[in-house]
C-alpha distance (Angstrom), angle and dihedral (degrees) to the residues before:
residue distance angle dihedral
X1 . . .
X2 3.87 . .
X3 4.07 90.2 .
X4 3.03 87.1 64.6
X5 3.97 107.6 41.2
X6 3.88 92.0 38.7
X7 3.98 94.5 50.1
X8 3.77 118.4 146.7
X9 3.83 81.0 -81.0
X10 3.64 97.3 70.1
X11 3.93 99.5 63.8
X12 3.56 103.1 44.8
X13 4.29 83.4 46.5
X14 4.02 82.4 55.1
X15 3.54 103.2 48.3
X16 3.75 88.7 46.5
X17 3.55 96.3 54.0
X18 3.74 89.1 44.8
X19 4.23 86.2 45.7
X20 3.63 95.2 56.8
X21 3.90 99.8 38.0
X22 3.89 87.6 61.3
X23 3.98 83.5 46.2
X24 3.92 84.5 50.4
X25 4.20 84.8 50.6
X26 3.84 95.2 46.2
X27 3.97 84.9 49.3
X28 3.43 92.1 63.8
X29 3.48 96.1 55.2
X30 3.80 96.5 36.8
X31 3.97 114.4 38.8
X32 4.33 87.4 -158.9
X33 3.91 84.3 56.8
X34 3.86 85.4 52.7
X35 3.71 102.2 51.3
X36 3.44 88.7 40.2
X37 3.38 96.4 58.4
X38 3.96 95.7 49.9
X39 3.80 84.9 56.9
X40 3.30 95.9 52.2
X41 3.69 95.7 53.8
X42 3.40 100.3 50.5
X43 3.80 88.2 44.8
X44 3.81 92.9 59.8
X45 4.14 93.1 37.5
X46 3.88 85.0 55.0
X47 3.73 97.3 43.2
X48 3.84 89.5 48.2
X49 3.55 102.8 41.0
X50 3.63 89.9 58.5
X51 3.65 94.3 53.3
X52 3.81 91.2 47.4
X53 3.77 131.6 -10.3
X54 4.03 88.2 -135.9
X55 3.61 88.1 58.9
X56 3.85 92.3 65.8
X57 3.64 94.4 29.3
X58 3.93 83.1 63.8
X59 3.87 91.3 48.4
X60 3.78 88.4 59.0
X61 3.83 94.5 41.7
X62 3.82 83.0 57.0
X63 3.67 103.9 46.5
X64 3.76 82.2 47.3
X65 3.61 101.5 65.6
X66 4.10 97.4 36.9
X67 3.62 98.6 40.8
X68 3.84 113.1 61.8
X69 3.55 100.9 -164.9
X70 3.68 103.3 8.0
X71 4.03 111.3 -101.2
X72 3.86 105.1 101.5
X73 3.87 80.7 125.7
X74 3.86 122.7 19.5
X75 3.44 143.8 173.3
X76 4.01 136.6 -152.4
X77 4.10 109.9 -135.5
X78 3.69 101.3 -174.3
X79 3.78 99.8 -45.8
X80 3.77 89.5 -28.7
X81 3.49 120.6 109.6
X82 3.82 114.9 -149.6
X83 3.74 111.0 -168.7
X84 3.99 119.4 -154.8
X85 3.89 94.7 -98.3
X86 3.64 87.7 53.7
X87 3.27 88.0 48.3
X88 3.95 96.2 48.4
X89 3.97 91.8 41.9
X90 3.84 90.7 59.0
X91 4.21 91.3 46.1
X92 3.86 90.6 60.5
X93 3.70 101.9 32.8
X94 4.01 84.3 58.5
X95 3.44 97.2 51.3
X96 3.45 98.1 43.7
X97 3.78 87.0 52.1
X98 3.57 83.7 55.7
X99 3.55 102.4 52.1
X100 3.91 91.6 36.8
X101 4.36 83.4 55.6
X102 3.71 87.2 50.9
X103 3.74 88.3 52.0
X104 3.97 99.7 43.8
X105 4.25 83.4 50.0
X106 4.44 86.7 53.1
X107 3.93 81.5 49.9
X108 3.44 99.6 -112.4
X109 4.44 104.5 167.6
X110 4.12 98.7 -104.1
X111 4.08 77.7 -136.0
X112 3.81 87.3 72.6
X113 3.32 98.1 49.8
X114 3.55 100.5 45.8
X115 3.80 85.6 46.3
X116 3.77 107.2 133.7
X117 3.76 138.0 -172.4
X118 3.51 110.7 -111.3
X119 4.30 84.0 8.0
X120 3.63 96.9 162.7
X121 3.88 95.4 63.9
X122 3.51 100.8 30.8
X123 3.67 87.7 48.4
X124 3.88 91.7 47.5
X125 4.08 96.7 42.5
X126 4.04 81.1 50.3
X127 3.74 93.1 54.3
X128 4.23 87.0 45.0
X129 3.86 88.3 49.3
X130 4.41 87.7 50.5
X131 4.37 86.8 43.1
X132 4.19 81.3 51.6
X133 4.10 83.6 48.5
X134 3.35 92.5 52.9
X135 3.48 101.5 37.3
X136 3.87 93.7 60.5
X137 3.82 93.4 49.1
X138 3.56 91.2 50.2
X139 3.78 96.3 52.8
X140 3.58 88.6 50.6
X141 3.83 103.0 -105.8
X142 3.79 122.5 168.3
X143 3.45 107.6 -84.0
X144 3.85 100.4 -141.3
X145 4.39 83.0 51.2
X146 3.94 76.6 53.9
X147 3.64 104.4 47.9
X148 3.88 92.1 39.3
X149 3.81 92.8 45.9
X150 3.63 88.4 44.5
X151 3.89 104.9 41.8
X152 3.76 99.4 80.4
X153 3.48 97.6 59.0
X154 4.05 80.9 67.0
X155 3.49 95.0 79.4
X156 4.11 96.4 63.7
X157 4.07 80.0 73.4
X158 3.96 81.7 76.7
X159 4.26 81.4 73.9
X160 3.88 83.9 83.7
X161 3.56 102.0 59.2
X162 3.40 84.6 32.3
X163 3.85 94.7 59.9
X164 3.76 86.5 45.9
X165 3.57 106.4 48.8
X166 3.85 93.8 35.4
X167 3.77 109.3 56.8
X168 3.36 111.1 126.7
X169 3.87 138.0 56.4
X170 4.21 81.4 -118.9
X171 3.79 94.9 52.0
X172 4.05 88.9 52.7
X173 3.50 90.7 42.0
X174 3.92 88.4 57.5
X175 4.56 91.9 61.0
X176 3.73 88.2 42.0
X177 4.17 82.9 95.8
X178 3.49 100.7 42.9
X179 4.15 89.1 44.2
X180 3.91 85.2 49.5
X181 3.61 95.2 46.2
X182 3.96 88.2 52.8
X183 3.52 85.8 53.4
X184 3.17 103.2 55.2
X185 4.09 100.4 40.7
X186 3.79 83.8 60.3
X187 3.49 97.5 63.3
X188 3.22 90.6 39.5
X189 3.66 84.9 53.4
X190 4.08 100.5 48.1
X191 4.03 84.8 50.9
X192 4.13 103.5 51.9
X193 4.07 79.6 38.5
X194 3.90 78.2 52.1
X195 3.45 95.8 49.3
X196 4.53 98.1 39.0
X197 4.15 86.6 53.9
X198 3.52 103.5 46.5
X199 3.83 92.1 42.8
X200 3.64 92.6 43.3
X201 4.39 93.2 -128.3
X202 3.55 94.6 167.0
X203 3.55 94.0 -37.2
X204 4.00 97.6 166.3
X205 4.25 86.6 53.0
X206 3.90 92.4 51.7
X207 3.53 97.9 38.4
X208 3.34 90.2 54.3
X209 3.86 94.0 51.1
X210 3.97 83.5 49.8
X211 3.58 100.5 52.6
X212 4.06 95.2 36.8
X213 3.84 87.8 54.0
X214 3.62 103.0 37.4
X215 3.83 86.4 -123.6
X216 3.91 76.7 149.6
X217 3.94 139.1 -85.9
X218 3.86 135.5 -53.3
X219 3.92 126.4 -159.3
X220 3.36 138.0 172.3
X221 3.84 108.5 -141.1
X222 3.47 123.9 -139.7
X223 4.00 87.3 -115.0
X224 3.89 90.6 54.7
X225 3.52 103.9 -106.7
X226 4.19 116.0 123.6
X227 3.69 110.0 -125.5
X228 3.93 113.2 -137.1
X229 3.92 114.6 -163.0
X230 3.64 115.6 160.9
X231 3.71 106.5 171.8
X232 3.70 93.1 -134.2
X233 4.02 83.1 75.2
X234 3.73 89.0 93.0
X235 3.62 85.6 82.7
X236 3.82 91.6 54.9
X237 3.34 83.4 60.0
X238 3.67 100.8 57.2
X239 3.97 84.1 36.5
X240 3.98 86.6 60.3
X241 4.04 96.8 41.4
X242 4.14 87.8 54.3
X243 3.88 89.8 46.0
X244 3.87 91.6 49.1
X245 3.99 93.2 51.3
X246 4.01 91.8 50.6
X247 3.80 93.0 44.2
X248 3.87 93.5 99.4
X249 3.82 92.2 34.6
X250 3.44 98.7 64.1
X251 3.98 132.5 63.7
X252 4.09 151.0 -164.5
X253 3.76 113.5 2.5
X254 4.15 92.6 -8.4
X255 3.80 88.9 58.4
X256 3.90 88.7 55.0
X257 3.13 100.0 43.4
X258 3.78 91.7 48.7
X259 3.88 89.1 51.5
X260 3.57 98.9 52.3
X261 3.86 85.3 47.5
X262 3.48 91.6 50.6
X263 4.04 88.1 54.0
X264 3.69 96.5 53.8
X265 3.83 84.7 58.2
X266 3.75 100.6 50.6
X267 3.90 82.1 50.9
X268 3.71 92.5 49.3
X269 3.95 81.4 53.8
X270 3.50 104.1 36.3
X271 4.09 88.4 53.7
X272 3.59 97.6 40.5
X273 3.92 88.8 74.9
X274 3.78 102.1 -145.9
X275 3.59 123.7 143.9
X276 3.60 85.7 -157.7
X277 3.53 98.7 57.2
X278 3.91 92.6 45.8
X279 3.63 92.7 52.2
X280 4.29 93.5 44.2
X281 4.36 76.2 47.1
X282 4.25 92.3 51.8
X283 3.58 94.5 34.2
X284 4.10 87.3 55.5
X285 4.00 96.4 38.4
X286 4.25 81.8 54.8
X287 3.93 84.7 56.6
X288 3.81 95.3 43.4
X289 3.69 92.6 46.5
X290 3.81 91.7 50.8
X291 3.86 92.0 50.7
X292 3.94 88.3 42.6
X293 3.47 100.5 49.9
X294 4.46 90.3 33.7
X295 4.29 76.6 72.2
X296 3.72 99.1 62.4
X297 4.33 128.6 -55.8
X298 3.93 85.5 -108.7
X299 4.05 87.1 56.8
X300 3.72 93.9 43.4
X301 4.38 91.5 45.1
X302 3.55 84.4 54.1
X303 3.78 96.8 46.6
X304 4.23 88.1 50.4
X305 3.68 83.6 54.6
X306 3.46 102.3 56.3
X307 4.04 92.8 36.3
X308 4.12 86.6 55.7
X309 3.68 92.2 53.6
X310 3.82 86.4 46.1
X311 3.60 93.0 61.2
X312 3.52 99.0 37.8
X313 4.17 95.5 55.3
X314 3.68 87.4 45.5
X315 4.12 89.2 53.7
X316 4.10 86.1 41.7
X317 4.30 92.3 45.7
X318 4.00 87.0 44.8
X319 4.05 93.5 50.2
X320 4.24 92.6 39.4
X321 4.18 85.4 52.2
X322 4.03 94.1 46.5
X323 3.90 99.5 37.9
X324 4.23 93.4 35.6
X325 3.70 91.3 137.3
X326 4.19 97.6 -122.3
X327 2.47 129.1 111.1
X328 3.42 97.7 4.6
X329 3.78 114.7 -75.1
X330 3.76 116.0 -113.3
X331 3.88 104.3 -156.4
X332 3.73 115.3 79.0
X333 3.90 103.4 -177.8
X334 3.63 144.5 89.7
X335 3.76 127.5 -75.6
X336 3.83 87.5 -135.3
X337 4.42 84.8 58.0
X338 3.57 83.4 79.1
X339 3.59 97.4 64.9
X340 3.54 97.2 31.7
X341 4.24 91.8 51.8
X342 4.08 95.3 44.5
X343 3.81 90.4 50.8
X344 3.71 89.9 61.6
X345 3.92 102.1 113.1
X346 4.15 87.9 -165.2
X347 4.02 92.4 58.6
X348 3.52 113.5 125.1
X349 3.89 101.9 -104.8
X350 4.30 91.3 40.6
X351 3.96 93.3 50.3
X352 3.93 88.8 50.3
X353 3.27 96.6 46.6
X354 4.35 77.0 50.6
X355 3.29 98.0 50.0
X356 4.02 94.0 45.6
X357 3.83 91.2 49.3
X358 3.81 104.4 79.4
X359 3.94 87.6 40.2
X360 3.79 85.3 56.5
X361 3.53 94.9 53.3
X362 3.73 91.5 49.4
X363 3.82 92.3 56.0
X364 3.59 89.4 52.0
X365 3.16 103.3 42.7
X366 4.34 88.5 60.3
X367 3.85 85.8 64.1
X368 3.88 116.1 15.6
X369 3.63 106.6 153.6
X370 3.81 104.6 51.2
X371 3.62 99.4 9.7
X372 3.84 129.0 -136.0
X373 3.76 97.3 -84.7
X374 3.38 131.2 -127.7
X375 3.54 129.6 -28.7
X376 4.09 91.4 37.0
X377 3.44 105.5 152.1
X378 4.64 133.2 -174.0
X379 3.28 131.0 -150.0
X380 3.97 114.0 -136.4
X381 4.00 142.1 139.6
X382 3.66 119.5 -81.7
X383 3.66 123.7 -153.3
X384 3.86 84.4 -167.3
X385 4.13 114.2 131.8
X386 4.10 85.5 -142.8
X387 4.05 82.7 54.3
X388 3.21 102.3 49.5
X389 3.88 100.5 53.2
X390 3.70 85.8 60.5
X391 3.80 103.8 37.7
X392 3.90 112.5 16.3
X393 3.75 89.1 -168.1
X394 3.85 75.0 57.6
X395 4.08 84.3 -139.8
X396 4.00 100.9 169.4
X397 3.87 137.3 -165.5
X398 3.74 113.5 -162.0
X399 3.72 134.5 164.8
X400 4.05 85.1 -179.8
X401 4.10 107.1 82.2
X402 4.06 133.0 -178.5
X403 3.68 88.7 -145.6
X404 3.51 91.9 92.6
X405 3.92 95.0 -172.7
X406 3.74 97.6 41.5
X407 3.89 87.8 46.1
X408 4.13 87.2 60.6
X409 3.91 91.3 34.4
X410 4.02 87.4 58.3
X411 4.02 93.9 40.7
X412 3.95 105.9 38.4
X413 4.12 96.9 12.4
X414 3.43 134.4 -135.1
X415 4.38 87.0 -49.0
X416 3.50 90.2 62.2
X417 3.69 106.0 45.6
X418 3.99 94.2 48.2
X419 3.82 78.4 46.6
X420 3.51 94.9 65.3
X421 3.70 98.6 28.9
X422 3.73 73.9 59.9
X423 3.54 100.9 53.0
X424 3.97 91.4 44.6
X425 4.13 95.9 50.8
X426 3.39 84.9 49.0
X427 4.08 93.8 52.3
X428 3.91 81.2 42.1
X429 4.16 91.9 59.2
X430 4.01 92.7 43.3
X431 3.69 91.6 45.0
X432 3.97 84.9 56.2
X433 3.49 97.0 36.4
X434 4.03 86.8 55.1
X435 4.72 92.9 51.8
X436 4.25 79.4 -100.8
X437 3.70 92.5 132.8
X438 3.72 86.3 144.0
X439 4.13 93.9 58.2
X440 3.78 87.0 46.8
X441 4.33 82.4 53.1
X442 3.58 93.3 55.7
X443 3.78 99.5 45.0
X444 3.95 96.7 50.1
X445 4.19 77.7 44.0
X446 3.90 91.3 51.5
X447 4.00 88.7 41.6
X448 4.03 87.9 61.7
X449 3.54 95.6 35.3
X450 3.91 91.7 63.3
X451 4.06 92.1 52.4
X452 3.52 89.7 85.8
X453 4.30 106.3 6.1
X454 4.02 111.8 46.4
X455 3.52 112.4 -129.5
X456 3.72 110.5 140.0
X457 3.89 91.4 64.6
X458 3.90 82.4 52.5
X459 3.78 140.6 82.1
X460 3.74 97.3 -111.4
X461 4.04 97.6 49.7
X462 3.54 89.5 40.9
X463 4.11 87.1 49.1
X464 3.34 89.1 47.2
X465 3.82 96.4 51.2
X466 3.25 95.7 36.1
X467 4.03 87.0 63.1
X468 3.46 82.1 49.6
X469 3.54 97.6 49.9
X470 4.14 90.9 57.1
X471 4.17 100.2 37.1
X472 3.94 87.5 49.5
X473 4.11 98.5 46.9
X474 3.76 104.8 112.3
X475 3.79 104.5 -169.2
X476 4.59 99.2 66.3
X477 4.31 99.8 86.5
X478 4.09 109.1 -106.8
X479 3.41 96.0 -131.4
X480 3.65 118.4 51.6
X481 3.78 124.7 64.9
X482 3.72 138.2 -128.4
X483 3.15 95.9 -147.3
């Protein structure tokens, strides 16, 4: 397993990730650096996805899991900013439009090229997201709520190069180092993040960089600790629900290297702070426990065991990086303040998310079946500090909503949300059908996780099931390649 996931691919994947998030730092602090960056990017996703479509494809898979919302390099086009991904997106869209022209002019049927796996709900959820399009322009919704709404549902158009490049057991096989890699730099990540914040190491210059890039968020909690979320920790998640499942399959020096792997996750979990991550983590360990114990009660004992020590090294790594005695530690609470602090239901971000919720429902209820299209926006009270220094009454209009569900209920309706729900139960029975009880753990995980934190209407969910989509397709042969 680890030969091949740690090939001679996987280190040169790190240290570029960890090369060009340093770039990404210096760009903050030198605007030349910046723009610099964003050309050389798009230089090397052009020159590689030209010399192979995989090439590219793994460019995007890597920008994907380091860069949270996409703008660790970005560039201002006459009062438009276009961030990396963007950037990336439009690279292999054109040259698969290319290639796919060249293809169409050899007289290949367009119906074989646009040939998907799982085409007939992808293809139907697409034409719900373009009713949602239209829906919002014809009721008159701003057209920049519209396009912003609207943009990240863009990226699932990367399932057709995707589906091409991607065919075969082998071709997946061949990312599995540069996904790992990813993986792994983000934890590494979340910890020295861990580590600059609650040491205060130039804390204002990299939270800055953070917060300008979208990298993710950094609080201070009122028990001390620094809260690290970078949204790309979804994929830790799914990183962490795999690692569980193989713990018992695995043994000797794989085993322990898989455990302590599996502990640098939970950290990256536990110290991220989200309730939604926590509850996609319990909702998978319920799944992986099933499957474990479904085995034999020996198998599943054995599988607790190495789970508890999991969790307990990543509580023990977290406290060693905090309290490492220099330079003098900032936080001055107790590990269990974490817990105790994010289960507080009248916290700023929970009672928002509260006081937005029967609003929600109202919206959706005016137009449940085909939504009211993108751009919809409700007017509640924020408890949000951010919101309150503009509004005091913290009165807020928002077409951007935590209620993941309810935010696709009000934008594609009721059709589009059993659509996907659809699409994802059906990824869910293939991904069992296949021994992938692991896939089928992350999905239900990702399902929970986007109750209260939207993914799915978001690059990295739809990256993530997108991935999915291709690894759990049972019709393409396993052993030949497209390449």
């Amino acid at each position: 397993m680890f030969n091949s996931i740690f090939s001679r691919r996987f280190w040169p994947a790190l240290a570029v990730m960890a090369g060009l998030e340093i770039w990404s730092f210096l760009g903050s602090l030198w605007p030349a650096a910046n723009t610099a960056g964003f050309v050389f990017v798009g230089l090397v996703t052009l020159t590689l996805s030209f010399k192979n479509p995989r090439y590219g494809l793994a460019v995007a898979a890597g920008e994907l899991l380091i860069g949270s919302f996409g703008r660790l390099f970005a560039y201002d086009a006459g009062g438009v900013n276009l961030s990396v991904r963007m950037l990336i997106w439009l690279i292999i869209m054109a040259v698969w439009l290319a290639a796919t022209a060249r293809r169409l002019i050899k007289g290949e049927p367009l119906a074989e090229i646009l040939r998907l796996p799982y085409g007939p709900y992808l293809y139907t959820l697409v034409g719900l997201v373009i009713l949602g399009l239209v829906i919002g322009y014809g009721r008159g919704h701003s057209l920049a709520n519209i396009f912003f709404d609207f943009n990240n549902w863009l990226y699932l158009t990367l399932c057709l190069p995707l589906a091409d490049a991607f065919r075969t057991r082998k071709d997946r096989d061949w990312l599995k180092p540069v996904i790992a890699a990813g993986l792994v730099w983000l934890a590494v990540k979340t910890l020295l993040l861990l580590y600059i914040f609650s040491h205060n190491i130039f804390g204002l210059t990299f939270y800055h960089w953070v917060r300008d890039t979208g990298v993710g968020e950094v609080t201070t909690m009122a028990s001390g600790f620094v809260r690290i979320f970078l949204q790309s920790q979804i994929f830790t998640l799914a990183g962490v629900l795999l690692a569980l499942f193989y713990l018992t399959r695995v043994n000797g020096r794989e085993r322990l290297w898989l455990w302590m792997l599996t502990s640098g996750g939970l950290a990256v979990i536990l110290i991220s702070m989200s309730r939604s991550l926590w509850l996609g983590l319990t909702v998978g360990i319920m799944v992986a426990a099933g499957n474990a114990f479904k085995k034999s009660w020996r198998n599943g004992l054995r599988w607790l065991g190495w789970g508890a020590l999991a969790a307990i090294m990543a509580a023990a790594f977290l406290t060693a990086i905090v309290k490492f005695p220099w330079p003098a530690p900032g936080a001055s609470g107790q590990s269990w303040d974490i817990l105790n602090e994010r289960s507080q239901l009248n916290e700023a971000a929970a009672a928002s998310r509260w006081n937005l919720l029967p609003k929600l429902w109202q919206a959706v209820a005016r137009e449940p079946l085909w939504g009211q299209g993108f751009g919809a926006t409700v007017i509640y009270e924020s408890n949000d500090p951010r919101v309150r220094e503009r509004a005091t009454n913290g009165v807020y209009e928002t077409y951007a909503f935590e209620w993941g569900w309810l935010d696709l209920w009000l934008k594609i309706g009721l059709a589009g949300v059993l659509t996907y729900l659809a699409l994802i139960f059906i990824l869910i029975r293939n991904a069992i059908k296949t021994g992938r009880a692991e896939t089928a753990a992350a999905l239900l995980g990702l399902i929970a996780v986007n109750f209260f934190t939207p993914y799915l209407n978001h690059p990295l969910g739809l990256g993530l099931l997108m991935w999915v989509i291709i690894s759990t397709d049972i019709k393409y042969p396993a052993e030949t390649s497209s390449a």
